[in-house]
NUZAGU-474661 format. One line per field, with one value per residue (C-alpha): residue in one letter; x, y, z. Coordinates in nm, 3 decimals. Each point is the difference from the previous one (the first is absolute). Example, Ala and Ser with C-alpha at 12.3 -4.5 7.8 and 13.67 -1.06 7.14 Angstrom:
BEGIN
rest <- c(A;S)
px <- c(1.230;0.137)
py <- c(-0.450;0.344)
pz <- c(0.780;-0.066)
//
This chain:
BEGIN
rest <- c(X;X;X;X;X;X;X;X;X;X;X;X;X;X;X;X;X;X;X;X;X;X;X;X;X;X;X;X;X;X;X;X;X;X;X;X;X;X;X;X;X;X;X;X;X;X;X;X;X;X;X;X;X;X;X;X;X;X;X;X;X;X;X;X;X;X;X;X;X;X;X;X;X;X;X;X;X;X;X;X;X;X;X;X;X;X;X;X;X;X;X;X;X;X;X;X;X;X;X;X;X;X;X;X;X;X;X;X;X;X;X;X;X;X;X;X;X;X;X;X;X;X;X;X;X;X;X;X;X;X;X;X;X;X;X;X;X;X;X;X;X;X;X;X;X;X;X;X;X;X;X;X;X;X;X;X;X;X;X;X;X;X;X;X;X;X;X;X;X;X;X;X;X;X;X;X;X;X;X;X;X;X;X;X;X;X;X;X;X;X;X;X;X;X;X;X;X;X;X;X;X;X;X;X;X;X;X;X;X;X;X;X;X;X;X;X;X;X;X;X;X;X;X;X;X;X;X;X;X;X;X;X;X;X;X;X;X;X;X;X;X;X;X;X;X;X;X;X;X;X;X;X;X;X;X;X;X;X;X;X;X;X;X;X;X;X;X;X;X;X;X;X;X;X;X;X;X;X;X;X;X;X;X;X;X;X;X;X;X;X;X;X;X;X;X;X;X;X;X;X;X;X;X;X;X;X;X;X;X;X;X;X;X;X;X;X;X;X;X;X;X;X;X;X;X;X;X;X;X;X;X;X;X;X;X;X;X;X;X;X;X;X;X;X;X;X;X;X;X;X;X;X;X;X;X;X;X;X;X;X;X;X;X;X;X;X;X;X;X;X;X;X;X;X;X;X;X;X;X;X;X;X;X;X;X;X;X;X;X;X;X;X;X;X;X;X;X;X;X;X;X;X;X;X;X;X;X;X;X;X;X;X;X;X;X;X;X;X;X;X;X;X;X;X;X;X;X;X;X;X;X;X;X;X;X;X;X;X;X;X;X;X;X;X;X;X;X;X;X;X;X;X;X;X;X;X;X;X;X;X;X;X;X;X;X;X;X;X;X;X;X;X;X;X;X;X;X;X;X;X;X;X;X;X;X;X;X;X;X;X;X;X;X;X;X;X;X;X;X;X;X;X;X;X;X;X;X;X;X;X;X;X;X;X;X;X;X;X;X;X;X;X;X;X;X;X;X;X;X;X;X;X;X;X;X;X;X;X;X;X;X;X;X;X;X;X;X;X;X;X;X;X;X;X;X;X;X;X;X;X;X;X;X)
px <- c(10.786;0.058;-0.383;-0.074;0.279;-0.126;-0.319;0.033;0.232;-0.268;-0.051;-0.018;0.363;-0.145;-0.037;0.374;0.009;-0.333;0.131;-0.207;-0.315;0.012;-0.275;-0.296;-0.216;-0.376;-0.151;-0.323;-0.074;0.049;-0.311;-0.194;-0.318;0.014;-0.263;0.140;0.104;0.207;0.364;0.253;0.325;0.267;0.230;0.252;0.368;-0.123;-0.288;-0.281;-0.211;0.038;-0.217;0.188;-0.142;-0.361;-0.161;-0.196;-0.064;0.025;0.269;0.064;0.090;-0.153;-0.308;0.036;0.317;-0.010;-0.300;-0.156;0.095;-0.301;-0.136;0.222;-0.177;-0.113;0.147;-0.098;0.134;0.246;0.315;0.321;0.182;0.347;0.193;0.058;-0.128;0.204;0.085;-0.188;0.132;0.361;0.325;0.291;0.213;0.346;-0.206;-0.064;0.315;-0.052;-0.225;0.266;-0.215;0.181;-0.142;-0.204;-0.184;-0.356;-0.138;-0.341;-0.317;-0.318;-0.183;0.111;-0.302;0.042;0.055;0.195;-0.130;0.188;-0.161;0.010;-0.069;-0.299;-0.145;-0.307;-0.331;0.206;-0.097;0.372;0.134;0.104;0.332;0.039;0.344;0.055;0.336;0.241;0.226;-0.093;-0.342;0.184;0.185;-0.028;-0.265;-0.163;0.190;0.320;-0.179;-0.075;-0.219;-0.043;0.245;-0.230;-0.320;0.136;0.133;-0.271;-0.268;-0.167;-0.069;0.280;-0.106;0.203;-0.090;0.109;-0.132;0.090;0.304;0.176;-0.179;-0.256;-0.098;0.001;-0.100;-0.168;-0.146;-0.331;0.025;-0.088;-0.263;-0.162;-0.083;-0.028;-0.335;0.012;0.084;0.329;0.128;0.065;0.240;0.357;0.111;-0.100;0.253;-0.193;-0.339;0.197;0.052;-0.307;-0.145;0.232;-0.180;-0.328;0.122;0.099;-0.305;-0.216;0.250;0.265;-0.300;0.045;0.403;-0.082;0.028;-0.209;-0.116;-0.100;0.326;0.238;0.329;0.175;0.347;0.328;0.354;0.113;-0.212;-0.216;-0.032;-0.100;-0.270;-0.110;-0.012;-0.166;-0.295;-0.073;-0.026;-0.219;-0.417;0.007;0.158;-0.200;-0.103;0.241;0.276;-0.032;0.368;0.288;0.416;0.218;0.384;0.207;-0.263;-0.106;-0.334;0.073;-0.196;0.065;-0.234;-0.209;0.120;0.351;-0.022;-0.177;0.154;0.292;0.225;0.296;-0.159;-0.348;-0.297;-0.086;0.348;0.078;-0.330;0.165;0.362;-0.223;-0.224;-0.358;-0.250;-0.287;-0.113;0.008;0.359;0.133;-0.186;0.164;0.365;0.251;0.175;0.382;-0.173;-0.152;0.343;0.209;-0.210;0.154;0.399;0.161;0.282;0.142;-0.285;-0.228;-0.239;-0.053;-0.111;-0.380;-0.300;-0.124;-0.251;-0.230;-0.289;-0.215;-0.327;-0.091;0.220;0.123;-0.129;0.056;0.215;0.375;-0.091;0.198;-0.249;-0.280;0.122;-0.085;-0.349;-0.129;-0.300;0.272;0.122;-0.029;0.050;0.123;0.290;0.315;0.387;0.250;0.361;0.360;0.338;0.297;0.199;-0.220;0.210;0.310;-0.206;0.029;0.371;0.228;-0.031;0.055;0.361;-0.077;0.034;0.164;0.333;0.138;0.284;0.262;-0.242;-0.247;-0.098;-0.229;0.072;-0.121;0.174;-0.019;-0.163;-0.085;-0.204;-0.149;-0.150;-0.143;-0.147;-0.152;-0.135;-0.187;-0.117;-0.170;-0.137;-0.166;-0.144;-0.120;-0.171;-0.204;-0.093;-0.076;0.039;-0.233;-0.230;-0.068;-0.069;-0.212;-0.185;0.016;-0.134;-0.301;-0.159;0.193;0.150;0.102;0.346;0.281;0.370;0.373;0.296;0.235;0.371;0.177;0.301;0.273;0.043;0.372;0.262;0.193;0.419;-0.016;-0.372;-0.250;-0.354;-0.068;0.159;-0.060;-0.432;-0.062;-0.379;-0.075;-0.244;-0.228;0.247;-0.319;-0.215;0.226;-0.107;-0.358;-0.037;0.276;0.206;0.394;-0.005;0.140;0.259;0.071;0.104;0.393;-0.062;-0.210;0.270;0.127;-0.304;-0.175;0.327;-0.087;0.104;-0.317;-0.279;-0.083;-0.021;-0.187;-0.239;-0.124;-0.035;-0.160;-0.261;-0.057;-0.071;-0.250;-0.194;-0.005;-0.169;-0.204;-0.166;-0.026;-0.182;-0.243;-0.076;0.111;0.216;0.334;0.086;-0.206;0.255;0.120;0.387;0.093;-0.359;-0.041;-0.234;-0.138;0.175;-0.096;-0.086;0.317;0.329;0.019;-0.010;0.199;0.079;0.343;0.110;0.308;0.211;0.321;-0.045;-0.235;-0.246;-0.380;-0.104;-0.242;0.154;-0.073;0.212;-0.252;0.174;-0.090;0.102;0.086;0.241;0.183;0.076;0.114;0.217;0.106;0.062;0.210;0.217;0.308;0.124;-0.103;0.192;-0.270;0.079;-0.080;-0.316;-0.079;0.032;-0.205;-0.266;-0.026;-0.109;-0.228;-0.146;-0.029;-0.225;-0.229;0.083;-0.292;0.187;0.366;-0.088;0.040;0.390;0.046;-0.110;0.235;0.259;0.077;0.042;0.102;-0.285;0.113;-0.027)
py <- c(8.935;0.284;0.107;-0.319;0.035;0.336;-0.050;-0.279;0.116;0.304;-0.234;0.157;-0.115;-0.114;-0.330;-0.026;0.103;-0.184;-0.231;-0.362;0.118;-0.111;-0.211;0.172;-0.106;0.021;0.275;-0.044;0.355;0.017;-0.183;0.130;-0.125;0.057;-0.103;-0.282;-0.112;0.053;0.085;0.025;0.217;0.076;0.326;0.115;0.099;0.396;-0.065;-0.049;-0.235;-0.189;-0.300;-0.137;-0.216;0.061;-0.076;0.240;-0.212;-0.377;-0.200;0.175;-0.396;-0.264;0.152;0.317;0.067;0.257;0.178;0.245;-0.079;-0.174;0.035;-0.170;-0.321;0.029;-0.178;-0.168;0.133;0.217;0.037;0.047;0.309;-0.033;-0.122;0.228;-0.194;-0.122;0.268;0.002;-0.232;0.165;-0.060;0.071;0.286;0.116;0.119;-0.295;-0.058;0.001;-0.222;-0.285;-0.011;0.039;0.235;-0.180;-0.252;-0.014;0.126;0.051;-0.142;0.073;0.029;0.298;0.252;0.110;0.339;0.048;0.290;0.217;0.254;0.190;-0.280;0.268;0.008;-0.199;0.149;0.338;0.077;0.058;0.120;-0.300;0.001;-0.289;-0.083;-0.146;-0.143;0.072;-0.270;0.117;-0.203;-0.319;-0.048;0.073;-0.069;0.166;-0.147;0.205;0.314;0.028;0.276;-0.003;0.302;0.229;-0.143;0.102;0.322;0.135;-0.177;-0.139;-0.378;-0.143;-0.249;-0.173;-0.204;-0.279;-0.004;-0.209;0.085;-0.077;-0.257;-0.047;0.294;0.202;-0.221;0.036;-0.243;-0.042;-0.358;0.191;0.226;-0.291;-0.170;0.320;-0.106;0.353;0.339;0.059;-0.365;0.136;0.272;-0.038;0.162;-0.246;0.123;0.327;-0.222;-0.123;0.314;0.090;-0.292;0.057;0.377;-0.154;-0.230;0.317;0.177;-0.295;-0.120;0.309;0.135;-0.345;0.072;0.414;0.136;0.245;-0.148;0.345;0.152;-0.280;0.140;-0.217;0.002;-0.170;0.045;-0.037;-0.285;0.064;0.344;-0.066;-0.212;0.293;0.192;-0.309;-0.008;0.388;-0.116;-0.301;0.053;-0.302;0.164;0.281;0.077;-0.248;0.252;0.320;0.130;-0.126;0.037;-0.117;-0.030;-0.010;-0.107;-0.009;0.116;-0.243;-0.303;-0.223;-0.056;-0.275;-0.121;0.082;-0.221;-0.304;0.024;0.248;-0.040;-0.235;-0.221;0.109;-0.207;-0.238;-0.028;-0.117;-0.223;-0.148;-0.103;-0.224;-0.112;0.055;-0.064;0.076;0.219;-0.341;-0.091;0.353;0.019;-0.388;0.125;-0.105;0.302;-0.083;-0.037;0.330;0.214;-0.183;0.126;0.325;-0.094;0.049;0.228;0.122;0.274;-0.136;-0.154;0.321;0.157;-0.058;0.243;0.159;0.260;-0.071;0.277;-0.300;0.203;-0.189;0.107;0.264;0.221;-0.090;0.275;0.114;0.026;0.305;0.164;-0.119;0.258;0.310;-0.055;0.043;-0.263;-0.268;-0.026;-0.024;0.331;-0.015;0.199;-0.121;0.034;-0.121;0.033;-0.140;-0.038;0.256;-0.287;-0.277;-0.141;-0.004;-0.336;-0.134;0.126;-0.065;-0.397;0.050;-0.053;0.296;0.242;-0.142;-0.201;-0.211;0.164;-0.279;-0.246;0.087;0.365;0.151;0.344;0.205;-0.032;0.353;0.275;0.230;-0.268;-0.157;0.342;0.067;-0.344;0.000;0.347;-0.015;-0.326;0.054;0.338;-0.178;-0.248;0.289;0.158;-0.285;-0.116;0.384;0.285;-0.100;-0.230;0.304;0.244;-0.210;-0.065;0.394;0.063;-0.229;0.169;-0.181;0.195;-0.212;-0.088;-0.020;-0.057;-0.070;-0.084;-0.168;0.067;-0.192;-0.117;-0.017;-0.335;-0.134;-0.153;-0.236;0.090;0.041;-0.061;0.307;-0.085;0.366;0.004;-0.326;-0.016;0.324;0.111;-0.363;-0.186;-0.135;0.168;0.231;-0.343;-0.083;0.410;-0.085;-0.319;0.154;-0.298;0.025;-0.405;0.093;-0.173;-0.288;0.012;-0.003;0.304;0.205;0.080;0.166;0.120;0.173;0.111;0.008;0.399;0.036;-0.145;0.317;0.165;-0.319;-0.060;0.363;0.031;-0.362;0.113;0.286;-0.158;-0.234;0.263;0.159;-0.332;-0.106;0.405;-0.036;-0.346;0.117;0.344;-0.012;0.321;-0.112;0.359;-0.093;-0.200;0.378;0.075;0.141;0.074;-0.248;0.157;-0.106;0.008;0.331;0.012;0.185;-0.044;-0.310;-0.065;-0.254;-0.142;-0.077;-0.250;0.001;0.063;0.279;0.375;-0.137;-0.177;-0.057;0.309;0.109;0.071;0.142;-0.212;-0.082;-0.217;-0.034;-0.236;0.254;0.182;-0.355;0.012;0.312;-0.061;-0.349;0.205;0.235;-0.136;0.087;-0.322;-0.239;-0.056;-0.141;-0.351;0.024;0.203;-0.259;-0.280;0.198;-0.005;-0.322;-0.091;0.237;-0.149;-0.327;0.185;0.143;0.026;0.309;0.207;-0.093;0.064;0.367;-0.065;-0.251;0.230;0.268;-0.173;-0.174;-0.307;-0.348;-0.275;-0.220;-0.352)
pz <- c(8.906;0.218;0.049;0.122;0.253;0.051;0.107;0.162;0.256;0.065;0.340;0.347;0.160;0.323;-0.170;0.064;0.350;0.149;0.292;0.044;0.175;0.356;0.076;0.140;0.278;-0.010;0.231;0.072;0.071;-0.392;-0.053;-0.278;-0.208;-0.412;-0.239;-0.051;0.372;0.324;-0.014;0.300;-0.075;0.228;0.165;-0.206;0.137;-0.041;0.179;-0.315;-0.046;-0.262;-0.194;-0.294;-0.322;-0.013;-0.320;-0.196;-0.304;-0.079;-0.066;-0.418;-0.130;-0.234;-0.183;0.215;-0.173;-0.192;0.093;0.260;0.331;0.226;0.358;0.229;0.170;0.360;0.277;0.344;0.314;0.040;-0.257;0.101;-0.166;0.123;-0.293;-0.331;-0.324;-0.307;-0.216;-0.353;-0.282;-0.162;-0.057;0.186;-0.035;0.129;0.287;0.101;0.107;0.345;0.058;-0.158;-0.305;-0.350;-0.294;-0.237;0.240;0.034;0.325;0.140;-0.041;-0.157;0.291;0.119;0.012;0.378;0.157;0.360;0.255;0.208;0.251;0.336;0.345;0.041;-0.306;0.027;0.026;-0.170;-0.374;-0.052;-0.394;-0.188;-0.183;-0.291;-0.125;-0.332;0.002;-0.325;-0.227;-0.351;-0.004;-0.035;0.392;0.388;0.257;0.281;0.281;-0.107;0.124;0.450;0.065;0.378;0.074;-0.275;0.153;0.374;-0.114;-0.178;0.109;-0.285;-0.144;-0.276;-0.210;-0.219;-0.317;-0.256;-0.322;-0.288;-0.209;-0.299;-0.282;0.288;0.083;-0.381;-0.293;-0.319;-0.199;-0.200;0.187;0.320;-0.166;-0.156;0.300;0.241;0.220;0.114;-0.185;0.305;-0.137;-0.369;0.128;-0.043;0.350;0.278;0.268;-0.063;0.023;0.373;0.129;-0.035;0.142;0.286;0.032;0.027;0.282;0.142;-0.052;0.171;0.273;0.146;0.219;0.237;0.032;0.057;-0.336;-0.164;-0.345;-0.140;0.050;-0.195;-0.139;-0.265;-0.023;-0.135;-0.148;-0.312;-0.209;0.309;-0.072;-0.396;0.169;0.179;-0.282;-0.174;0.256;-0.041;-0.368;0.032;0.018;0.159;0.352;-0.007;0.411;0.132;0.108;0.073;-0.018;-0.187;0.013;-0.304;0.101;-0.307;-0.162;-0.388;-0.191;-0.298;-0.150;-0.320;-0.281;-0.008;-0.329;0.130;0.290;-0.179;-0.338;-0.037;0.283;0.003;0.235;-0.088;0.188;-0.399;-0.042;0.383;-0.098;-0.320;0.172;0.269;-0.278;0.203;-0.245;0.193;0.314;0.216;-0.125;0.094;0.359;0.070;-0.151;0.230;0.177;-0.097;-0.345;0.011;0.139;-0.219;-0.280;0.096;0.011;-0.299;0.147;0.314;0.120;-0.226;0.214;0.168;-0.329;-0.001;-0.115;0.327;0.070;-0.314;-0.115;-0.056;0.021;0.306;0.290;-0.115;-0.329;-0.317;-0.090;0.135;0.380;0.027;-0.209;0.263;0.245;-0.266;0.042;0.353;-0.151;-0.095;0.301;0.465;0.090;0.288;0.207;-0.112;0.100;-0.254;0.048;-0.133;0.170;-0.145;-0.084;-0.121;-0.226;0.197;0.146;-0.355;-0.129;0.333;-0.131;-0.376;-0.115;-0.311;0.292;0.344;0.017;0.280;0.157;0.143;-0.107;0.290;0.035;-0.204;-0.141;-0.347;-0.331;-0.066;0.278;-0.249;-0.208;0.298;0.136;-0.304;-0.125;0.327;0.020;-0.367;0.079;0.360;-0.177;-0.282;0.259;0.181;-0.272;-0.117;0.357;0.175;-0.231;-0.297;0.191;0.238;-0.280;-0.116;0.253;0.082;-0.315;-0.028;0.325;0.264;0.269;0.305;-0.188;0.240;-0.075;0.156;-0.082;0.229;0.042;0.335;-0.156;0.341;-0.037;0.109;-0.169;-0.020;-0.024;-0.380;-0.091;0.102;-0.009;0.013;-0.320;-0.144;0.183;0.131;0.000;-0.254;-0.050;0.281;0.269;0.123;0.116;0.317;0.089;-0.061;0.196;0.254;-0.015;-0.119;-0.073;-0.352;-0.188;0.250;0.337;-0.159;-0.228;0.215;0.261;-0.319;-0.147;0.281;0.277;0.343;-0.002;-0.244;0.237;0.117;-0.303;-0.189;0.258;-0.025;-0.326;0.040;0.238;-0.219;-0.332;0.223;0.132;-0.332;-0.105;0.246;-0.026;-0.338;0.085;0.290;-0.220;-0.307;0.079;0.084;0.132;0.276;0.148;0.114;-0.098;-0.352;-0.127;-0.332;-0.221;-0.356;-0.335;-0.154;-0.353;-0.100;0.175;0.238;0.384;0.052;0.391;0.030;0.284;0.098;0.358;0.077;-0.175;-0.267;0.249;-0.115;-0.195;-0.265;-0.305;-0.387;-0.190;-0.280;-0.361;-0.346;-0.245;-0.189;0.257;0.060;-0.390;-0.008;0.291;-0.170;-0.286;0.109;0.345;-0.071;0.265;-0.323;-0.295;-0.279;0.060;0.366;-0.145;-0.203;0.237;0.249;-0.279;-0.048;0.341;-0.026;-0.284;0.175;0.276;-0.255;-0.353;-0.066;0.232;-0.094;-0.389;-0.024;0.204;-0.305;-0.259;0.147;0.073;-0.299;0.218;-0.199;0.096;0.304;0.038)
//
C-alpha cells in the first residue's frame, strides 16, 4: 500500500549515515544536579558538552503501558550520562540498514523515555534559549541519538535538547480498554508520544536552569513527523506555557478521527485488539510485543500503517486539529516558523520503480524527465500548501501575527557518472536538517562524498551558518530577522513572505511566492507538459495525501478510480 510506504519513509536520513557513537568519557566539570539526582556528561569532538540518556519519565512498561508517562525515579550519587539510550520500541526499516539490522525486526525497548543535552562548555550559570528537537520517522521509527547537536549549540550559543517519545502502537492507541481503566483523565487519551513530549517539556521546564538554559524561553522544534508534533503541541491544552516558540520542518497539521483510528482504519486500535484476542485491559497491557507488531503484518508496508495523531479530546481537541489553529482560543499562540523543502517528494520517488529505472543495472536515472519534474513539483506544492500556506492563513486570520515562513531550495548535490542526485534528490525531503545542525553526515559516509562535493563546503557551510542563526534568533527573540542578514518578516495577510534558503545567485532571500489549492488545479489542469493519463496519475497521489483537497482534480478531471 503505497501510503504506508509513503509515510513511513517521511524519516530524517541521518538514520542512515549515523556512525557507532564513540564512547564518551565522563567529565567531571559536567557535573550537574536534576530533581531527580547528579549526572556527569562528557566533551564532545566540537567542543559541547554533552550528557546523554537522562530520564524524564518512568520506564512506560507493565501497568504503565499505555498511559501518561510518570515522574522518573530518583537516584543516589551521581549518574553517568555518557552512553545514548535504546531507541523506543519499532520495527526496522530499510534504514536500518546500516546498523546490520534487517527491515521487519523488532528493535528498541520500552524503556526509552530519556532526553540527551547538548550546550556551550560556558554555559552554566547563563540562562541560555533552549532549543528542543523532536526527531521525525512518521510516528512509528527513529530515536534521538540519530540527531548531534553540539556544532548548533557552539555556533549559536544556545542549549539542544533532544527527545524520545513513544511511537507506533505504543505511543498512539485507542481503545475503550484504556479509557476504562484510565486512573487519570491524560491516561484515556489516545496520543501518548504526545503525552511524552510533553512530559519531556516539563523536565525541561524544572531541570535546563542547572545545565544553563533559560526555561521561559523554550523553542520546540522537529522535522517531518517531528514537525506534525510541533504542530500537535500548539494544538494540545495540555502544553499550554511549556514552549514559548515553535518550528515545523515539513511538517503536517493533520489528525485522524477518533472513531477512525479505533474502529475504521485497516488496522484500527479494536480490530488490532481482536487479531491478539485481549479480552480485557490486563490481557492487552501483558500482550507480548512480537504479538502486538505482528498484529499489524498482513502485507509488505503494512505494519507501518497504524492510526497516528488521534483528536481524542484529550491531547489534542476533539475536532480536525487543523481547525484548532482558526481560533486563537483553540490553540498556543505562540511565534511560529513553518517551512517545506522544494523537492520533498523527490525523497520519496528517486526509490519507486513507477518513476526511476536502473540504468546498467546500477545507476539510477528517471523514466521520463518530463514526468518526473512534474510529479514532483505538484506533489512538494500540495505538501506545501497544507503544511505553510493554509496553516498560516489561518493562523493570520484568527488574530495571530508572529507567523513566519521559508522554503528551502539547496539542491547542488553531485552525481554519480549516470545518476544525478540533483536531479533524482535535489532540495528533498529532510536534506535542510544537516544545514540546521551544521553537520553534512548525510547519506553515509559512501554517499556523502557524492551528496555534499568538497567544491560545495564553502557555499553549504554559509548557507548552514545562516539558516542557524536564523534559528537560534528566532529562538532567543522570537524574531528570526534578528539574526541580522536578509530581514525575515511575518506572513502578511495577503500575498506571502516566504524565506528562501538557498546558496549561488538565489542565496537566502525573502520572497512573495504565496499558493492556493486552487492555483495548483488550475495549473494541473491546464500544463500543457501532461497528457491526461500523466494528469490522472498525478491525481491520484494526490488523493492519497488528502482526498478533500484532491476531489475537485477528480471531479475535473474525469479521472477513473485508482487502486
Amino acid at each position: 500500500m503505497r501510503t504506508a510506504l509513503f509515510f513511513a519513509l517521511a524519516f530524517s536520513l541521518f538514520a542512515c549515515s549515523q556512525k557507532p557513537a564513540a564512547e564518551a568519557v565522563a567529565d567531571d566539570s559536567t557535573l550537574r544536579t536534576t530533581a531527580q539526582g547528579e549526572v556527569v556528561g562528557f566533551t564532545t569532538a566540537d567542543g559541547a558538552h554533552s550528557w546523554r540518556a537522562i530520564p524524564f519519565a518512568a520506564p512506560p512498561e507493565g501497568d504503565l503501558r499505555w498511559r501518561a508517562p510518570q515522574a522518573p525515579a530518583p537516584w543516589e550519587g551521581a549518574r553517568e550520562a555518557t552512553r545514548f539510550a535504546e531507541r523506543c520500541m519499532q520495527l526496522s526499516n530499510r534504514l536500518n540498514e546500516g546498523e546490520d539490522i534487517e527491515p521487519g525486526e523488532i528493535i528498541g525497548s520500552e524503556d526509552c523515555l530519556y532526553l540527551d543535552i547538548y550546550a556551550p562548555p560556558d554555559a552554566e550559570g547563563k540562562d541560555l534559549p533552549v532549543m528542543v528537537w523532536i526527531h521525525g520517522g512518521a510516528n512509528v521509527w527513529g530515536r534521538a541519538s540519530n540527531y548531534e547537536g553540539s556544532k548548533l549549540a557552539v555556533n549559536e550559543n544556545v542549549i539542544i535538547v533532544a527527545v524520545q517519545y513513544r511511537v507506533g502502537p505504543f505511543g498512539f492507541f485507542a481503545h475503550e480498554y484504556l479509557r476504562d481503566t484510565a486512573e487519570a483523565r491524560e491516561d484515556g487519551a489516545a496520543n501518548f508520544a504526545i503525552l511524552d513530549l510533553i512530559a519531556s517539556l516539563e523536565w525541561v521546564r524544572d531541570n535546563i536552569a542547572a545545565f544553563g538554559g533559560d526555561p521561559e524561553t523554550v523553542t520546540i522544534f522537529g522535522e517531518s513527523a517531528g514537525g506534525a508534533n510541533v504542530a500537535a503541541l500548539m494544538a494540545s491544552p495540555l502544553a499550554k506555557g511549556l514552549f514559548h516558540r515553535a518550528i515545523i520542518q515539513s511538517g503536517s497539521f493533520a489528525s485522524m478521527s477518533l472513531e477512525k483510528a479505533e474502529r475504521e482504519h485497516r488496522n484500527a486500535s479494536a480490530t488490532i485488539v481482536k487479531r491478539i484476542g485481549a479480552t480485557n485491559p490486563d490481557e492487552l497491557r501483558a500482550v507480548d510485543r512480537e504479538v502486538l507488531f505482528d498484529a499489524y503484518k498482513d502485507g509488505a508496508f503494512a505494519f507501518l500503517d497504524m492510526p497516528t495523531m488521534i483528536a481524542d479530546g484529550v491531547s489534542l481537541p476533539a475536532g480536525p486539529m487543523r481547525e484548532a489553529f482558526t481560533s486563537l482560543d483553540s490553540f498556543n499562540a505562540v511565534p511560529v516558523i513553518t517551512g517545506t523543502n522544494r523537492d520533498e517528494m523527490k525523497f520519496f520517488y528517486f526509490g519507486d520503480p513507477r518513476y526511476v529505472k536502473r540504468k546498467f543495472f546500477l545507476f539510477v536515472v528517471p523514466r521520463d524527465r518530463v514526468f518526473w519534474d512534474r510529479i514532483n513539483h505538484y506533489m512538494a506544492r500540495v505538501w506545501r500548501i497544507l503544511a505553510v500556506d493554509q496553516p498560516a492563513a489561518h493562523m493570520i486570520a484568527a488574530g495571530h501575527d508572529e507567523v513566519y515562513a521559508y522554503r528551502f531550495d539547496w539542491d547542488e548535490s553531485g552525481r554519480f557518472l549516470f545518476s544525478d542526485f540533483a536531479e533524482l534528490v535535489g532540495a528533498g525531503h529532510a536534506v535542510e536538517i544537516p544545514f540546521v545542525f551544521n553537520r553534512f553526515e548525510f547519506f553515509g559516509e559512501r554517499y556523502d562524498k557524492i551528496f555534499f562535493e568538497e567544491k560545495t563546503l564553502p557555499s553549504r557551510e554559509a548557507l548552514s551558518r545562516a539558516m542557524g542563526a536564523y534559528w537560534a534568533a528566532f529562538a532567543r527573540s522570537g524574531d528570526p530577522g534578528a539574526a541580522g542578514g536578509r530581514d525575515w518578516t511575518p506572513w502578511p495577510k495577503n500575498g506571502a513572505a516566504l524565506m528562501r534558503f538557498d546558496t549561488g545567485a538565489d542565496g537566502v532571500d525573502l520572497i512573495n511566492d504565496a499558493d492556493t489549492a486552487e492555483r495548483l488545479r488550475s495549473d494541473l489542469m491546464s500544463d500543457a507538459a501532461l497528457d491526461d493519463e500523466d494528469r490522472c496519475a498525478i491525481i491520484a497521489e494526490i488523493v492519497i495525501w488528502d482526498s478533500a483537497f484532491a476531489q475537485p482534480l477528480v471531479d475535473a478531471a474525469g479521472c477513473a478510480p485508482s487502486n
